[in-house]
N, C-alpha and C positions, 0 to 999 in steps of 0.2 A: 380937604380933598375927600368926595365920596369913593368908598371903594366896594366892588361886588366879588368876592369870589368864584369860584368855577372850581365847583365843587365839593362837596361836603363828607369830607372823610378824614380820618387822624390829622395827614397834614393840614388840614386848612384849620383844626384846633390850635395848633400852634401860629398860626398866620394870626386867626384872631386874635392873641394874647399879643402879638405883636402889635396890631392896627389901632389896640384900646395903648398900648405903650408908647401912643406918637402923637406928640400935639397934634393937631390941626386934621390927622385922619381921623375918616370916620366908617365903618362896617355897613352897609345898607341891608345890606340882601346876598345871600349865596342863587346862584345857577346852579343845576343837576337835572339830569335827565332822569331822574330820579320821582319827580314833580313833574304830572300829567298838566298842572293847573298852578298858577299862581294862590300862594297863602301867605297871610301875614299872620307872624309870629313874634310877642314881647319886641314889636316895633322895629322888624329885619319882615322881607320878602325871602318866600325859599319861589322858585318859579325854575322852568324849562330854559335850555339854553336858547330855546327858538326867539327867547324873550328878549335877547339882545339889541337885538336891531329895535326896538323899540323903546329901550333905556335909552341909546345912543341918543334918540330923539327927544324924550322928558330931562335928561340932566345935561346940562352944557360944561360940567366940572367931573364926570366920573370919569373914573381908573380902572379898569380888570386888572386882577390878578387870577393867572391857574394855579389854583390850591392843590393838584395833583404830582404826587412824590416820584411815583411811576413814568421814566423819561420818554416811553413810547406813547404812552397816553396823550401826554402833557403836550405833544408835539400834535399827534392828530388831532388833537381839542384847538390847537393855534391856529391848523391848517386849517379845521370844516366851520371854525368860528369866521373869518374872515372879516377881524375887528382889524382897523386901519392900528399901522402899531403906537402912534400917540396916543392913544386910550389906553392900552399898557402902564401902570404904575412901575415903579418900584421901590423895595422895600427896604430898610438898611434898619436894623434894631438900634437903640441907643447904647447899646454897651460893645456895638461893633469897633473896629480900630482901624479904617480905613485911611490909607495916603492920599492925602489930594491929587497925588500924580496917577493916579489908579484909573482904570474905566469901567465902568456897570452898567451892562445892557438893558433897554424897556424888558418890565416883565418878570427882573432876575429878585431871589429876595434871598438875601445875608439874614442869615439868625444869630441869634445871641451870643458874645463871647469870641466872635471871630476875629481873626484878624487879616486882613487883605494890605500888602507892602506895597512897595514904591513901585511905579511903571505896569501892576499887572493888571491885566486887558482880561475883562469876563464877557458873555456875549449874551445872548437873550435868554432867556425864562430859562436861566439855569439859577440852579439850589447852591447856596454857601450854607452848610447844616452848622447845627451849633458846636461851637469852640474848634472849628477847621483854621487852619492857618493856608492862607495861600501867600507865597515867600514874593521877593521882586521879580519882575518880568517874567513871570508866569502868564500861560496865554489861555484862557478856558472857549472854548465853545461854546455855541448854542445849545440849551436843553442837557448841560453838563448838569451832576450832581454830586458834589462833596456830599458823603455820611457827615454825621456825627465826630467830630476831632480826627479828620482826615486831613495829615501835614503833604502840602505840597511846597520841597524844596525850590531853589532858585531856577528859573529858568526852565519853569514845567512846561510842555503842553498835552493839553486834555484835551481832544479834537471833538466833533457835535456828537451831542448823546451818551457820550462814556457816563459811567457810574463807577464813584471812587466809594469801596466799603470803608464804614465804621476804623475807622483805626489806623487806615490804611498809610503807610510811607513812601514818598516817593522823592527820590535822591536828589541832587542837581542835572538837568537838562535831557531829564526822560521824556519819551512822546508815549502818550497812551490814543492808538488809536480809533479812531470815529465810531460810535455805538459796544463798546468793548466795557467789562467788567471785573473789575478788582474787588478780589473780597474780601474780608473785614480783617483787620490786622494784617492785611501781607505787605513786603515789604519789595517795591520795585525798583530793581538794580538794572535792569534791560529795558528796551523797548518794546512796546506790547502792541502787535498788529493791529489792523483792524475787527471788529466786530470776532472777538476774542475772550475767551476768560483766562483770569491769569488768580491763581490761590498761592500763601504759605510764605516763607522767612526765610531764604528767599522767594519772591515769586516763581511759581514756573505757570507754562501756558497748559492748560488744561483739555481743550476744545473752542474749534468754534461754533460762533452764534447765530441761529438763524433767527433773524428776527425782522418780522413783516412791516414792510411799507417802509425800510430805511434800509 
């Protein structure tokens, strides 16, 4: 499987260490808008996203991934990209610990160390960071993001675009709702509205978020 990123910034450093860690994938070239002009570099393309539509056409086996950590980005890059979602990869690390009974949307990439349980449903181009646990029948949305060893107990759901920080806990059968942010170590005992932030041990709600185009 070829694969091209969209992207080139910290996250996609670790993307690539994943893609050189997987049989049969292979890293081609990153997208950015970044690159006015296609160049080739130690045998990877950096080029425009406009260049899309026109991979689509030269390879009959590529995959995109969006290398972009940032959930509002990562979402508008989906939307103005308007790749058919079978071109979507995804990426599961080899030291992940996933249940057959599990689901993982086009798009989504699990890092290192994770573990995903029995029955839980992930949705598209969301982030599973390294050594996150998400527990059984946990339900994530699209364009969610576990930090870094962010436990989701049994029975979570994460609604589109939440952002769980670094550290973060969250109990049996909490809702974190749609575009809303949890931050690094706090520990969620309640429900957290939508487009929300919620800090501290326990959580409390802080303010809410405005935030454009979701």
């Amino acid at each position: 499987m070829k694969i091209v990123l969209i992207g080139e910034g910290g996250h996609s450093k670790v993307i690539k260490d994943m893609i050189d860690s997987i049989a049969g994938c292979e890293l081609i070239g990153y997208l950015d808008d970044k690159y006015e002009r296609t160049i080739v570099k130690k045998e990877l393309f950096f080029a425009p996203l406009s260049t899309a539509s026109h991979l689509l056409e030269e390879f009959t086996d590529i995959q995109f991934i969006v290398a972009i950590g940032n959930n509002q980005k990562r979402k508008k890059v989906v939307d103005e990209m308007c790749i058919p979602d079978s071109y979507y990869g995804t990426l599961l690390h080899p030291s992940s610990i996933i249940s057959p009974s599990a689901e993982i949307g086009l798009g989504t990439v699990v890092m290192p160390a994770t573990v995903i349980n029995a029955d839980a449903k992930i949705g598209r181009h969301a982030i599973i960071n390294t050594g996150s646990v998400i527990e059984h029948d946990s339900k994530l949305g699209d364009f969610v993001h576990i930090s870094p060893h962010g436990t989701l107990t049994g029975s979570v759901k994460v609604e589109e675009g939440a952002h769980i920080g670094a550290g973060a806990t969250l109990i049996p059968n909490m809702a974190i709702g749609k575009w809303s942010v949890i931050g690094a170590g706090a520990t969620i005992i309640n429900d957290i509205p939508a487009h929300s932030l919620a800090v501290g041990t326990p959580a409390i709600l802080k303010n809410k978020l405005s935030i454009e185009g979701v």
